[in-house]
C-alpha positions in Angstrom: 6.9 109.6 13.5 5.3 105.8 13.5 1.2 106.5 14.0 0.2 103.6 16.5 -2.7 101.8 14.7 -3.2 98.9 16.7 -4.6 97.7 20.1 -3.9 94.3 19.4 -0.9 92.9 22.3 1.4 92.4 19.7 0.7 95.5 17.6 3.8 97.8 19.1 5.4 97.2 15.2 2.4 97.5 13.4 1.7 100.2 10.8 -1.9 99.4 9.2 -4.9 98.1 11.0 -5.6 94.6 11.0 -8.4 93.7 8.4 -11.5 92.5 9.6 -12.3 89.6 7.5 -8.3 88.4 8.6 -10.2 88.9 12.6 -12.7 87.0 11.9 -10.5 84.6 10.6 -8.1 84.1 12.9 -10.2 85.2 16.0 -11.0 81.9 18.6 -13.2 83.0 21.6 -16.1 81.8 20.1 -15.1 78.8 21.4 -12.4 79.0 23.6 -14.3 80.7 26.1 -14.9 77.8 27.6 -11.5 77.9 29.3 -12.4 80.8 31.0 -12.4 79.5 34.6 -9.3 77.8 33.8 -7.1 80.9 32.4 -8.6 82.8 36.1 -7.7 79.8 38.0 -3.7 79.9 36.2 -3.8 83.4 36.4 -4.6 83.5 40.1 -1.4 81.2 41.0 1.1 83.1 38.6 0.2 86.0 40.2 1.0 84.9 43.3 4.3 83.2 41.7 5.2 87.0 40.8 5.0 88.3 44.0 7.0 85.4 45.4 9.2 86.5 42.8 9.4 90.2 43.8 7.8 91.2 40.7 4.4 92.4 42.0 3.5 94.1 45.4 0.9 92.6 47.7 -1.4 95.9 46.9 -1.1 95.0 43.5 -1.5 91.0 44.2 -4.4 92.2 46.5 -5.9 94.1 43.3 -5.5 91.6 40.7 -7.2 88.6 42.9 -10.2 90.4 43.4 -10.6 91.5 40.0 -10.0 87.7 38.8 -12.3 86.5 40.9 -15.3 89.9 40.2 -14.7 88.4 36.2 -15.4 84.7 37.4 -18.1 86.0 39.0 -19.6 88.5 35.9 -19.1 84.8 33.6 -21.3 82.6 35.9 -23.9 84.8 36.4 -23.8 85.3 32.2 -23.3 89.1 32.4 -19.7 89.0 30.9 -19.5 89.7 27.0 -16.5 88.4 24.8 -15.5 90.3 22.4 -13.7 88.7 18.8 -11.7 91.8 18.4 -9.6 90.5 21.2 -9.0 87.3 19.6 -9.0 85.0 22.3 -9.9 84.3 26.0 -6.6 85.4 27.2 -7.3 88.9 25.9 -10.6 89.1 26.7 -10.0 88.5 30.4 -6.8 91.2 29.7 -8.9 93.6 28.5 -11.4 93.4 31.2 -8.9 93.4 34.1 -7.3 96.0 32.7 -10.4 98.0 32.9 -10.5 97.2 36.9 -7.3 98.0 37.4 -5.7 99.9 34.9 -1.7 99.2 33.8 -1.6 96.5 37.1 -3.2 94.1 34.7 -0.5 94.3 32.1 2.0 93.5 34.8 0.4 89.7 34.7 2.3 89.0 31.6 5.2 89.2 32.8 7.5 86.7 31.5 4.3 85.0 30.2 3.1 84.1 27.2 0.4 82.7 25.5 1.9 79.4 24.4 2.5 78.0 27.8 -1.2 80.1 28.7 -3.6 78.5 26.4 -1.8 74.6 27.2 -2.3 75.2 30.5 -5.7 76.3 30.2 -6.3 73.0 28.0 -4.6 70.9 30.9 -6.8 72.3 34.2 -9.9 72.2 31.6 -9.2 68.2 30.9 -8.5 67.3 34.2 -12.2 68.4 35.2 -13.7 67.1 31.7 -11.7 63.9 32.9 -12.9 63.6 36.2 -16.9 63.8 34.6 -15.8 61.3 31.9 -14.7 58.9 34.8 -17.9 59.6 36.8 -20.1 58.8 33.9 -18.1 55.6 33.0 -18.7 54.1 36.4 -22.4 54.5 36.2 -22.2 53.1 33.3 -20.7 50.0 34.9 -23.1 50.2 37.9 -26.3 49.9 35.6 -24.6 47.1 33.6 -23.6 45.2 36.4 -27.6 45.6 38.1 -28.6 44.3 35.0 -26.7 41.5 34.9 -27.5 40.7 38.2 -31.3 41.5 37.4 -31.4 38.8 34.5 -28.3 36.4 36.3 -30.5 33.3 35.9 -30.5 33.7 32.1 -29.2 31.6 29.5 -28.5 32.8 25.9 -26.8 31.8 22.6 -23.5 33.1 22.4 -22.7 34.3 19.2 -19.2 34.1 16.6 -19.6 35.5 13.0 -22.7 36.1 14.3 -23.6 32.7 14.3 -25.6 30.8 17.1 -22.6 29.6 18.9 -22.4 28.5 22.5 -24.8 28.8 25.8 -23.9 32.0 27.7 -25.0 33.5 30.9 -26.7 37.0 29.7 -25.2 38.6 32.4 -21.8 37.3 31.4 -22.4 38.2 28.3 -23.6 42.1 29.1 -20.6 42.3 31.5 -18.7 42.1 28.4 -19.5 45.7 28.0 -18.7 46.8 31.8 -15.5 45.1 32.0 -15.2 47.0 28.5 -15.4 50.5 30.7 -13.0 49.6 33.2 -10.5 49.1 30.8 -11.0 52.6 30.0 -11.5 54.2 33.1 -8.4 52.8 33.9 -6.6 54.7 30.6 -7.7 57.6 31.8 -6.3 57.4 35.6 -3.0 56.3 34.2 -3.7 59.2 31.3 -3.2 61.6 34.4 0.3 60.9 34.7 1.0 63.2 31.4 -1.8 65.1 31.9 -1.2 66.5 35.2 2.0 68.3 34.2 2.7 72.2 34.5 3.6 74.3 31.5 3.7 77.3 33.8 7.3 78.8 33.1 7.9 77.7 29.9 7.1 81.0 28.5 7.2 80.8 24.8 9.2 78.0 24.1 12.5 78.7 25.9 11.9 79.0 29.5 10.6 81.8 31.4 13.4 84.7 32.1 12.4 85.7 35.7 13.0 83.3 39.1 9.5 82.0 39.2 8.6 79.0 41.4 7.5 76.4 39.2 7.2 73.2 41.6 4.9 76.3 43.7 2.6 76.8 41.0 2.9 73.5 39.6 1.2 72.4 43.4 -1.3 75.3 43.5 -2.8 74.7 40.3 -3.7 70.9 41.7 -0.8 69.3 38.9 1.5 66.7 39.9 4.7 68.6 38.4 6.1 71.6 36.2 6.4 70.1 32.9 10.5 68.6 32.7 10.5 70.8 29.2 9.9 74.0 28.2 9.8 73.4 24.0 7.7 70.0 24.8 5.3 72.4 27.0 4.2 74.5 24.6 4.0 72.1 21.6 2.8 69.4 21.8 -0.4 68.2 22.4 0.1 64.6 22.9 -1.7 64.8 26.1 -5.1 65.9 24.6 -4.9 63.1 21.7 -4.4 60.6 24.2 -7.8 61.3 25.4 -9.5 61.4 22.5 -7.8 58.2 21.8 -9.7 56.7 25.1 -13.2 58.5 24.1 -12.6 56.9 20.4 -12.4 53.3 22.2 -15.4 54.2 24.6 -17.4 55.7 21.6 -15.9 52.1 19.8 -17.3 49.7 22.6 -20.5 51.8 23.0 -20.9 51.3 18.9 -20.7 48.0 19.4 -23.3 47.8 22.0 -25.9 49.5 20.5 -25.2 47.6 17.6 -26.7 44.5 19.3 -29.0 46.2 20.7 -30.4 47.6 17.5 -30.2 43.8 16.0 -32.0 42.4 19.7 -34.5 44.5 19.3 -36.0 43.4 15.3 -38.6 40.4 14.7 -36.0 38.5 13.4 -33.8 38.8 16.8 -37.0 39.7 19.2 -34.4 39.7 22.7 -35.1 42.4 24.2 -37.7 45.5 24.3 -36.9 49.0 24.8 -39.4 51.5 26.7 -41.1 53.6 24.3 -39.8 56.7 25.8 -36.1 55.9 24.3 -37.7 54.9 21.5 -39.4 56.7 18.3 -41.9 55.9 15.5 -42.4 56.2 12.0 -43.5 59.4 10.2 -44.9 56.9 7.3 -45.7 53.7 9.2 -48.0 53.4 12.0 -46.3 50.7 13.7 -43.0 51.0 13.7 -40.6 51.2 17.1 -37.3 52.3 16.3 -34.3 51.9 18.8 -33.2 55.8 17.1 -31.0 56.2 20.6 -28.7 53.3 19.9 -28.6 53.6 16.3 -27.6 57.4 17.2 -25.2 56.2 19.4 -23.4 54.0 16.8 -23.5 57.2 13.7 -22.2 59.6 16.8 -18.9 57.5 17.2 -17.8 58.6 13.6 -17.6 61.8 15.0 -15.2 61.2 17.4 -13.3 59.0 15.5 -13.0 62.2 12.7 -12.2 64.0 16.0 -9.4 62.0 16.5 -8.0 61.9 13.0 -8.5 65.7 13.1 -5.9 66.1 15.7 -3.7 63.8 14.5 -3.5 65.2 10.7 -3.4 68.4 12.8 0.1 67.7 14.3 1.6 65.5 12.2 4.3 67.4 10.5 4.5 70.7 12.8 8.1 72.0 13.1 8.8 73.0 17.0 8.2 75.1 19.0 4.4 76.2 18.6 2.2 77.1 15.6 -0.7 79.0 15.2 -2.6 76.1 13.7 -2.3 74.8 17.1 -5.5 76.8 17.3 -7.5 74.1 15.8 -6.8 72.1 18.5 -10.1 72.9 20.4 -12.6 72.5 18.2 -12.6 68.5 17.8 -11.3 68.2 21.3 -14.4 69.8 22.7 -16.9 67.7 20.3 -15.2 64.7 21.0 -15.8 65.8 24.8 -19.5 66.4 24.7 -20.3 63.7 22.4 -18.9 61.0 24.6 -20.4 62.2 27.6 -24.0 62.4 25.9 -23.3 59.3 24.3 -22.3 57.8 27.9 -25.7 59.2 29.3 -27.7 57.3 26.6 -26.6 54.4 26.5 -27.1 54.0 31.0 -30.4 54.9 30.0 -31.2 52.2 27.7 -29.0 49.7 29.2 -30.8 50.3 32.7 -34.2 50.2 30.9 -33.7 47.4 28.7 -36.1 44.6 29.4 -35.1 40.6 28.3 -37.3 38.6 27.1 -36.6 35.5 28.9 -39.0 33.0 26.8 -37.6 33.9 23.5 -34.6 33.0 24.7 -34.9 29.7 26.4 -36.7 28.8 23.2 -33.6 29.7 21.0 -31.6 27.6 23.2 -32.9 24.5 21.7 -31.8 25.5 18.2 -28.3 25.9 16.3 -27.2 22.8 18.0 -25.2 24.9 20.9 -24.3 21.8 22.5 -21.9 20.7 19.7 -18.9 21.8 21.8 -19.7 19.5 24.4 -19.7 16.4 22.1 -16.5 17.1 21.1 -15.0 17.2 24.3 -17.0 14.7 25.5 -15.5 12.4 23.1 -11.8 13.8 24.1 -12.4 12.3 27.7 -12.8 8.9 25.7 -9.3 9.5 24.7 -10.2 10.7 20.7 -8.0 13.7 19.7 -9.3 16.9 19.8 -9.1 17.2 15.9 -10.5 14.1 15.3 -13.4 14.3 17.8 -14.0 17.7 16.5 -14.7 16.4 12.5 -16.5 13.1 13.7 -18.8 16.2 16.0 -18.9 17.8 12.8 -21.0 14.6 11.3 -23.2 13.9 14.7 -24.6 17.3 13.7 -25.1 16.7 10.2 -26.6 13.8 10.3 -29.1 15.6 12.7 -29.4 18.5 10.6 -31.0 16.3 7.6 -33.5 14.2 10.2 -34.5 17.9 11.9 -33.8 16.4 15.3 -31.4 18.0 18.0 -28.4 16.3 19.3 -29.6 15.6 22.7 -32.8 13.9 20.4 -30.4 11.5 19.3 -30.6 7.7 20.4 -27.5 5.9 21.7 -27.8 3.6 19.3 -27.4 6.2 16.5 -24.4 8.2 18.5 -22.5 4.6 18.5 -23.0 4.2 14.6 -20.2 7.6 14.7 -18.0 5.8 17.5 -18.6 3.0 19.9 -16.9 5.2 22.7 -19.6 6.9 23.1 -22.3 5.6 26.1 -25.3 6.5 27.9 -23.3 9.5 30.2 -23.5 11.2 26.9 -26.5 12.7 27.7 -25.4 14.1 30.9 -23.0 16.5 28.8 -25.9 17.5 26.5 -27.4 19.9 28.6 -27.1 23.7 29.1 -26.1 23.8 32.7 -23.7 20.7 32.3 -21.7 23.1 29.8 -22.1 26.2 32.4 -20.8 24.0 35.0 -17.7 23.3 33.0 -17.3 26.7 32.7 -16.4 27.2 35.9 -13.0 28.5 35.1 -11.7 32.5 36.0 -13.4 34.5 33.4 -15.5 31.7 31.9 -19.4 31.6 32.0 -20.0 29.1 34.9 -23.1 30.6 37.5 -20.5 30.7 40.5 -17.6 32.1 38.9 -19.8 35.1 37.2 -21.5 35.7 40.6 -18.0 35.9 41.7 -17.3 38.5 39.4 -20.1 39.9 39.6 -19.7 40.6 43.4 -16.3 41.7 43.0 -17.4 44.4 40.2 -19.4 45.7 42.9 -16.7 45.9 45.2 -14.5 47.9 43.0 -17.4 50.4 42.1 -18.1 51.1 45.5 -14.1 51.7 46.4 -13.7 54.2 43.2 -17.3 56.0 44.1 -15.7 56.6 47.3 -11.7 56.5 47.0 
């Protein structure tokens, strides 16, 4: 006679008890708990696909609803307790309907297991982490865009190899970071396509053996369709690294903006302030303000980029159909999750508290010769080659370099010594809004065609805020 030894689901052809340490191991509701609501919410709708089926009664149905939904309850008030014995949140919400409802609650598992459970508990959790993503990236984009509109009438130097470059619009410049976020919120609607797909039915890995109605449950659960494949279902994960893939780029551009921040901020750069509430000191020296949330910002992306080369050493050489390493799925998904959203947060709080300052600008204007561009096209309209008028430029400015003056500083007579083309009109190109005006191109840096834009950014918040 066998002595049963195990209460573990799978423990029917067990003979020894399981060893604690190996439990510990091996156990993952210390952090998939989170997917609680989600496992009730699937468990709710293939409940109901087994009485459609014929394969529970409506007394039992009746029973298992309400004990779902008493567990929701027990977990949002705090008073439910999961247990690591029970490995997971699928058998921690098991064991506690079963104690309910008694043997009704093993009738759930029918034709169930939990390789399609746990996928589709990832799926339903991503589509709401998804949604808050989105909502976070547009007010991002509304507080970039108010600041741009705040500061529209300011002119900066636009940088390359972060050199002093060309005159840019500050708010054409900043938008860069908004138009940025669009770009992503737009991965992440067209991510929906493979995300919103129903592993409910797959069963294992070869298809579930009872006549449930997947394109019903596919419908309930708010999904777009059942999954078209029952081994793909339950192994892959493709759809959770392609949005950590999209929080990497966020976490990328947001680097990237805090990077300038952090180099606007020093004496040497001296653009913009920050309020000292986003700011902190030194423990050492008295006068120090340090931008700590953008440079935070910047050291929290190398998280989520490890998150993303996590999962991707993670499934890189899995043999079908699943695998319990799948396990470590969650861990660097969830990180990845919560730093991007914190990260989001910060960086709309120092964006909509950053304060220009306008002077320091202006006065940077008139240095790095920003207006060289302008020479060189201007002598292009007096039929010199671009190549060529871009070398004799390259003179104009060294030959003001070594007498300290700008080029606009320049008399006609000494512009002529470089080419006889050049006439009194010349000066008329040397200014900063004669290079904005020429600007006015689709996407270019000319004051009408970024109010344009600006307008129309507005336009498309306001129709996503309220679809």
């Amino acid at each position: 006679m066998v002595k049963e030894v195990s209460q573990k689901p799978w423990g029917g052809r067990f003979q020894e008890e399981t060893n604690k340490f190996f439990e510990d191991f091996t156990e993952s509701i210390s952090y998939d708990y989170v997917l609680a609501f989600a496992e009730i919410k699937a468990s709710l709708v293939y409940a109901k696909a087994l009485f459609n089926a014929g394969l529970l009664t409506s007394e039992e149905l009746s029973l298992l609803e309400k004990a779902l939904l008493e567990i929701e309850e027990e977990i949002r008030k705090g008073a439910f307790i999961f247990r690591k014995e029970y490995e997971d949140i699928h058998m921690n919400l098991e064991k506690a309907l079963f104690e309910k409802v008694g043997e009704i609650a093993y009738k759930l598992h029918t034709g169930r297991s939990r390789n399609e459970q746990v996928v589709t508990d990832l799926r339903l959790y991503l589509v709401e982490e998804e949604k808050q993503i989105k909502k976070l990236l547009l007010e991002f984009i509304r507080e970039t865009i108010i600041k741009a509109e705040e500061y529209f009438e300011v002119v900066m130097p636009g940088f390359t190899h972060l050199q002093h470059a060309q005159p840019v619009l500050f708010s054409h410049w900043i938008a860069t970071y908004a138009e940025a976020m669009r770009f992503h919120y737009e991965r992440l609607l067209d991510l929906e396509k493979r995300l919103k797909l129903s592993p409910l039915g797959s069963s294992a890995f070869a298809g579930c053996g009872f006549p449930l109605n997947r394109e019903f449950m596919a419908k309930e659960l708010g999904f777009l369709a059942p999954h078209p494949h029952s081994v793909l279902a339950v192994s892959s994960r493709d759809f959770a690294l392609e949005f950590v893939f999209i929080l990497t780029l966020i976490m990328l551009d947001l680097s990237r903006l805090c990077e300038e921040l952090v180099l606007w901020m020093s004496q040497e750069f001296s653009f913009i302030d920050l309020p000292d509430s986003l700011c902190s000191g030194s423990s050492i020296m008295p006068q120090k303000k340090n931008p700590d949330a953008a440079e935070l910002i910047r050291g929290k992306t190398a998280l989520v980029l490890g998150n993303l080369l996590q999962l991707l050493t993670l499934f890189k050489n899995l043999p079908l159909s699943y695998n319990r390493d799948m396990q470590e799925d969650k861990p660097p998904l969830f990180q990845a999750l919560e730093t991007t959203k914190a990260s989001l947060k910060m960086a709309t709080l120092l964006i909509k508290s950053l304060i220009l300052k306008k002077e320091r600008l202006e006065n940077l204007l008139k240095e790095g010769y920003l207006l060289a561009t302008e020479l060189a096209d201007y002598l292009v309209t007096r039929g010199i080659p671009f190549r060529k008028a871009h070398h004799l430029t390259g003179k104009i400015v060294l030959y003001a370099q070594k007498r300290g003056k700008r080029l606009e500083e320049l008399t006609l007579e000494e512009f002529r010594n470089f080419s006889p083309l050049i006439s009194e009109d010349i000066y008329n190109w040397l200014t900063i809004e004669h290079s904005l005006k020429r600007r006015e191109i689709p996407g270019g840096t000319g004051r009408k065609t970024v109010k344009n834009y600006l307008e129309d950014f507005k336009k498309w918040i306001l129709k996503e805020e309220n679809p």
